[in-house]
N, C-alpha and C positions, 0 to 999 in steps of 0.2 A: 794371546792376542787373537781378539775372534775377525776374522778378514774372513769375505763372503765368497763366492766364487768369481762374479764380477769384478771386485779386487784383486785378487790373486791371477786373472786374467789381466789387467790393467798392470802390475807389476812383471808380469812375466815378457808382455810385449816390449814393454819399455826397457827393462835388462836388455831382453835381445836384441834389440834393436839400437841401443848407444852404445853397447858392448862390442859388436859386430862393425861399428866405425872404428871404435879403437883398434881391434885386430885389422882393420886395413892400414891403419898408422903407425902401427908394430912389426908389418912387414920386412925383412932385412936391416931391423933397425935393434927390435926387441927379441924377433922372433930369428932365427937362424935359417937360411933357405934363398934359394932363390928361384924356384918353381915351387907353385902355391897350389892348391887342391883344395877349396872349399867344400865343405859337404854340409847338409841338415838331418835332422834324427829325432821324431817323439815316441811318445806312449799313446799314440791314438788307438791303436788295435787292444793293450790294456783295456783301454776304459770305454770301447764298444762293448768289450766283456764284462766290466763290471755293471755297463747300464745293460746288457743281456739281462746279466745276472738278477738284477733287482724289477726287472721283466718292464724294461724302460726305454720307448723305442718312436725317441723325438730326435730328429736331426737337428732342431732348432738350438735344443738344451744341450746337446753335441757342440755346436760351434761357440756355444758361449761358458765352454767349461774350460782349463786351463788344462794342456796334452802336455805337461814336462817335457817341453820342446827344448832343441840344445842344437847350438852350430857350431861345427868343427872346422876348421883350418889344418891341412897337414904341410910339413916344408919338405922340400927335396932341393936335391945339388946335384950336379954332373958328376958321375966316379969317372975318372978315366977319358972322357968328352963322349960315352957310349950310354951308361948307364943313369939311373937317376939310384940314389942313396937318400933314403929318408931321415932328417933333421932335427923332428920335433913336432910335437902333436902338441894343438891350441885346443880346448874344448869350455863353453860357456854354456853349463847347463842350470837348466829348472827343477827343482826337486817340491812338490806340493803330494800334497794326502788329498790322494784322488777317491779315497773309498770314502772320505768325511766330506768332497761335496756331491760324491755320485748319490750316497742315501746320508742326508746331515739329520746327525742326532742330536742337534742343541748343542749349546755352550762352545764355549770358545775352540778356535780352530789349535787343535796339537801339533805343538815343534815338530822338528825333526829331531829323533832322538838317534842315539851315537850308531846303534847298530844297523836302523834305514841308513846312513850314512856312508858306512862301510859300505855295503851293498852296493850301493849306488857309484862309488868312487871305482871299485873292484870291477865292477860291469863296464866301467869306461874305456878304464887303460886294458889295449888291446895286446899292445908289443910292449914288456917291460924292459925291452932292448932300449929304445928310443925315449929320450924326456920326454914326460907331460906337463904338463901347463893345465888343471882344470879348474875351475869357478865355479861352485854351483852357490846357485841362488836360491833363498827359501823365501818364501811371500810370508808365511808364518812363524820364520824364525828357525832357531837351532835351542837347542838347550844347550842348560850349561856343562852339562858332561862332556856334550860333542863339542863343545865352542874349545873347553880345556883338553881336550885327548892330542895324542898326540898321532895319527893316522899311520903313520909309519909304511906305507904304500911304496915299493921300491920305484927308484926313480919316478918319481911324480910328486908336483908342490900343488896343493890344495889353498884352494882360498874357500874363505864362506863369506858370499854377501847375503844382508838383512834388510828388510826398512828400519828405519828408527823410529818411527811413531811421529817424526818432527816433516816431514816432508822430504828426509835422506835417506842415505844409505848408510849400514856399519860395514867396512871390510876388513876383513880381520886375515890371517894366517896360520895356519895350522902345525907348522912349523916355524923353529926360529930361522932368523938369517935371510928372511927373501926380501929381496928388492924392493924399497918403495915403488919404484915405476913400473914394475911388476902388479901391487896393489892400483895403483891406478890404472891400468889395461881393464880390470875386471871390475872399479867402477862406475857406473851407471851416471852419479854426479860430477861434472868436470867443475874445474876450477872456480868458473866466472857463478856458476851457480851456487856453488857453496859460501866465496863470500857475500853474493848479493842476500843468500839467506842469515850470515850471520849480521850485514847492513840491516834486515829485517829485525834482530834480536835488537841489536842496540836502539834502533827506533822504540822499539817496547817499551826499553829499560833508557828514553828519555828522561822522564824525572828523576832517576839517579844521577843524573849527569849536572843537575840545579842541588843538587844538596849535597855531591863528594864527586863521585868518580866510577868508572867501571876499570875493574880489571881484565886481563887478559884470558886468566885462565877461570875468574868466575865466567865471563861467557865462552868461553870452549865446553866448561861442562853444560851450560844451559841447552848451546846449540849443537852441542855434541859433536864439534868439529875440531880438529887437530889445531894448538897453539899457532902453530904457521901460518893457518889460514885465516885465523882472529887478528893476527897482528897486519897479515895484510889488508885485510876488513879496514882495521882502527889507522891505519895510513891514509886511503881512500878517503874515508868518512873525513876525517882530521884534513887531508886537503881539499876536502869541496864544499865545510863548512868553515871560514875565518876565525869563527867563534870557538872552536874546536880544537884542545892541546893534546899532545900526542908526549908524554917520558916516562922516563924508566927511574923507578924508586924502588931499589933492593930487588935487585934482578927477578924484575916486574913490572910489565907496562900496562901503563895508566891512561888512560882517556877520561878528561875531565875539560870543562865549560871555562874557556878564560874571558877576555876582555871584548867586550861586542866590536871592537876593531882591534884589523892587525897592530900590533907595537912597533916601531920603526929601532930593529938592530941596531947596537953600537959595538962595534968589533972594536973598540979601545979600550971600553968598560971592563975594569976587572971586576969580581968576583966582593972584594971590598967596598967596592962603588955600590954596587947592587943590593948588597946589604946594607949601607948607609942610605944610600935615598929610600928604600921599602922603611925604614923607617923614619924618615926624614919628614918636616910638615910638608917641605915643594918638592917637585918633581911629575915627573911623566904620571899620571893615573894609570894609563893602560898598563905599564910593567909592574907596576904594584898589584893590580887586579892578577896579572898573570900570576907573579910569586906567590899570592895569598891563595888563588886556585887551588894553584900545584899543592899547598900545603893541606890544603883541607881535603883534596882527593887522597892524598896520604894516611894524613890522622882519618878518612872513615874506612880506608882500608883497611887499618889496621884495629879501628873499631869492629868491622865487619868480622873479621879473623877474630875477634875476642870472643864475640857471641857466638861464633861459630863452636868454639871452645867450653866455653859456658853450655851450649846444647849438650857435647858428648859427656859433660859433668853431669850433667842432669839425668844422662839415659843411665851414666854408670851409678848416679846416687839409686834411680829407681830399682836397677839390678841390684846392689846392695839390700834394696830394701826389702826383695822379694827372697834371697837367700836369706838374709837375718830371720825374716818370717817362718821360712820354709827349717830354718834350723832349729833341732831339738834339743841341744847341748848349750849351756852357759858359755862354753870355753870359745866354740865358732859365733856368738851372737858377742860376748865382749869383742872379740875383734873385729867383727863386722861395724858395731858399734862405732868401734874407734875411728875403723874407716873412713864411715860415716861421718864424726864429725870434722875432722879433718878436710874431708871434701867438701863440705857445707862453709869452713872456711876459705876453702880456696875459691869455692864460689863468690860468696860474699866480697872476697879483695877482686876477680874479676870483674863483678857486676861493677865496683867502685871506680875502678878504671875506666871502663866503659862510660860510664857516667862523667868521667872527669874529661873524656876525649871528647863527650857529645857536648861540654861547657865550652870546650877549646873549638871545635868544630863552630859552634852556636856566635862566637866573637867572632870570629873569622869572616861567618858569614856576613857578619852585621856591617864590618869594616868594608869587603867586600860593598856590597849596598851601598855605602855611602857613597865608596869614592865612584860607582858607578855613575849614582848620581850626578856627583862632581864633574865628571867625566860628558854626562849627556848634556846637561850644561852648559857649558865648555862646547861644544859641537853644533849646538844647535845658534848660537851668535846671535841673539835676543837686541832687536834697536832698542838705546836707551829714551827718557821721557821727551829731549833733545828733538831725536829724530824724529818720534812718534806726534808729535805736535807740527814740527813742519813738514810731515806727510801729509798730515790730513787738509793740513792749509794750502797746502799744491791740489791736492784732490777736487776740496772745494773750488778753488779757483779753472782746475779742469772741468767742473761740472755747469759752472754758469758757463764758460765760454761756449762748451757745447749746447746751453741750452739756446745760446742768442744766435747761434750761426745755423741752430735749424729752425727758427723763428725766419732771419733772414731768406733763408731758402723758402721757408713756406711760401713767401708773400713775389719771390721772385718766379717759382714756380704758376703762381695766377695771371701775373700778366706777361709771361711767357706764352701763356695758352692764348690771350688773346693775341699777340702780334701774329703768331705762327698761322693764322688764318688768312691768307691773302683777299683783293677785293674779288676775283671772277672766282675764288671757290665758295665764297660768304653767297653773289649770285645763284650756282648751280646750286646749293642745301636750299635758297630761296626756293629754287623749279621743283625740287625732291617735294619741298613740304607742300605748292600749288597742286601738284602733279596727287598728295595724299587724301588733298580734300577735296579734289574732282571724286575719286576714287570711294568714298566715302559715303554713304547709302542720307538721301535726304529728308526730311521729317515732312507727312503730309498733312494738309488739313483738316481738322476735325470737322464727320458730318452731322447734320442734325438729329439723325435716329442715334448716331452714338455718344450723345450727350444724357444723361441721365436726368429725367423729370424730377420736377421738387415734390419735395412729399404733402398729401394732399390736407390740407388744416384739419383741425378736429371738427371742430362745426357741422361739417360739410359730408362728415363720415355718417354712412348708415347707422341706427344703432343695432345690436346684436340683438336675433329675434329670442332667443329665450328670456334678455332682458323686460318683453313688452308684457306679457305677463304679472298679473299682481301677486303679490302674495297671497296666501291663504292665509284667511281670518282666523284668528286664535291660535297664529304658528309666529312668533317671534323672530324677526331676519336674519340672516344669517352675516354674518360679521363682511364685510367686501375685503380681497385681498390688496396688499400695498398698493401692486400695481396696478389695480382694476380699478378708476374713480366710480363715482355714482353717475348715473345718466340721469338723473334729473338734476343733480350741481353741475350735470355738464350745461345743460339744456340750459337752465336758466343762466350761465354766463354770454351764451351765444346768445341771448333777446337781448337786443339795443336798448340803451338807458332811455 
């Protein structure tokens, strides 16, 4: 598991810190004592040494490295009403490989292996007189030698908590015979949190819930959480969705998708009745949806369980195949062989099963569907041709009426406006508008210079002096433009006939 240091800090404060609630809840209850001694304890002076060592000297990269911090708890009792007698030592420790993030050499961070372990247990317990109580916590895990050893530490029960890769914790025991409620002291995860995490899983594994069913102990392995806490999960969930059935088929609970409404109980109904109407043409739709659920989250459980089965055939055919291979003797390859085909049969009748449950599952559904249909149908209370005709003929008939009464209102609205004007306020609006057009700037008379002269005839106009000028002999004229006439077709219009 490679976890960085920032992780391994992030997990250590969180241990410590919901751990150290539980030990105040364990006071006199879990823990034996009735005067209490809190104490704390890390590896800070360690690992100034080892960032000495590697000639490394930030305070900054100091506070954000993880110090195998650990809080103790000790109990004491009155001997005699004089003395105090010590009771039992609580201890919630951190254990991380502080040399792999003081200088990290790549790849993934290393467990705890069994003999850091020892060490570490050995250095805790002070007085082997008095029980312990220790936890320690790895951010990267344990291996599996240390997970299976058996510590043998006199007087003192070990626990190891892990993350689990899923967003939990693992807690395990080092010994047999301890306490679950001892395991939960040293959990980090409480209750409410683990089923909302396994509420999380089932959300996922929605669509299984439209085509069979989930089981109980398929999601404990997914979520990694103890059977108890799945079935309290699948309670929850089961009553806060209606849609949602919650039984036990072969001591194995099941959660699977029933009838989009609740079914209404008959506590008189036996068992014979139940199985006559699910197959019966009448009857309730919703209890048939429910029984045919139930049946099919069954047959794909037990579909599921087949392929499951089918898998380990498969790994043990390919072992087979690789010993037959690997064998240089007739005598171990005929019977290899044989194993062989043997197990290619039992294959072959597995998979046909499987097949004959996904035919039975596949009707199931369909039947299912139907009467859903049936069902929605039936609920939604559809007006027949009847009704839908004289609605619309009330409609119509509310739509003229409205349109003639706000016709009427228009027209009473107009001469409302004129009576509401009394005669002496009609007078004062008369003075308003006399009063606007005294106020009013008045238009003066035009005078004689600012009238504009008429324009003067052609006649009468000078003509242009380069005009007077003749042409030059032996030079051909030059064409006049549109708007230019000739001054002599002027001249000769102006002589009177």
């Amino acid at each position: 598991m490679s976890i960085d240091a920032a992780k391994a800090l992030q997990y250590e404060t969180e241990f410590l810190s919901r751990v150290g609630a539980n030990f105040e809840a364990a006071k006199g209850v879990h823990f034996r004592g009735s005067i209490w001694q809190p104490g704390r304890d890390d590896e800070e002076e360690r690992l100034r040494a080892l960032l000495a060592s590697n000639r490394i000297y930030d305070r900054e990269l100091l506070k954000a490295l993880p110090a195998n911090r650990r809080i103790i708890l000790r109990g004491f009792e009155r001997w005699l009403g004089l003395w105090k007698r010590p009771t039992g030592m609580a201890i919630a420790s951190v254990l991380s490989p502080l040399s792999h993030y003081v200088a990290p050499k790549g790849g993934d961070t290393p467990p705890v292996a069994l003999g850091e372990l020892m060490d570490h247990v050995r250095g805790l317990v002070r007085d082997p007189r008095i029980p312990h109580v220790i936890g320690v916590c790895s951010p990267s895990g344990f291996t599996d030698e240390a997970k299976r050893a058996k510590l043998g530490v006199p007087n003192a029960t070990v626990i190891l908590i892990e993350p689990d890769g899923l967003g939990g914790w693992r807690t395990s025991a080092t010994e047999d015979g301890v306490d679950d409620r001892v395991l939960k002291i040293f959990d980090p995860e409480g209750t409410k949190q683990k089923v909302e995490r396994v509420r999380r899983v089932i959300e996922q594994s929605s669509a299984e819930l439209l085509t069979g069913g989930l089981s109980v102990s398929a999601v404990a392995e997914r979520s990694g959480q103890p059977q108890e806490v799945v079935r309290q999960a699948f309670t929850e969930v089961a009553g806060a969705d209606p849609e949602l059935r919650l039984t036990r088929h072969e001591k194995e609970f099941l959660l699977y998708r029933g009838a989009p409404v609740s079914s209404r109980e008959k506590t008189s109904k036996s068992v014979i009745d139940r199985i006559r109407q699910l197959f019966s043409s009448e009857g309730d739709e919703v209890e048939k949806i429910n029984l045919l659920a139930e049946r099919r989250a069954a047959l794909a459980r037990r579909r599921d369980r087949i392929y499951e089965d089918i898998s380990r055939l498969e790994q043990k055919e390919a072992q087979l195949l690789d010993e037959g291979k690997a064998a240089k003797s007739q005598v171990p390859r005929r019977r290899i062989a044989a194993q062989l085909a043997q197990l290619r049969k039992d294959i072959a009748r597995q998979n046909t099963t499987a097949a004959m449950l996904n035919q039975q599952i596949n009707i199931i559904s369909t039947d299912i569907h139907n009467l859903t249909l049936i069902q929605q149908g039936q609920m939604a209370r559809l007006p027949d041709t009847h009704e839908l005709t004289e609605n619309a003929v009330k409609a119509e008939e509310m739509l003229e009426t409205l349109k003639a009464d706000a016709d009427l209102v228009g027209g009473l609205e107009t001469g409302i406006e004129a009576t509401l004007v009394s005669a002496d306020e009609q007078a004062i609006l008369k003075e308003f508008e006399e009063a606007d057009r005294a106020k009013a700037p008045q238009k003066q008379p035009a005078r004689a210079e600012d009238v504009p002269s008429a324009p003067e005839p052609l006649a009468t106009r000078a003509p242009h002096p380069e005009r007077e000028h003749p042409e030059p002999a032996g030079r051909e004229a030059e064409p006049l433009e549109p708007d230019e006439p000739d001054e002599r077709g002027r001249a000769r219009r102006a002589e009177p006939s």
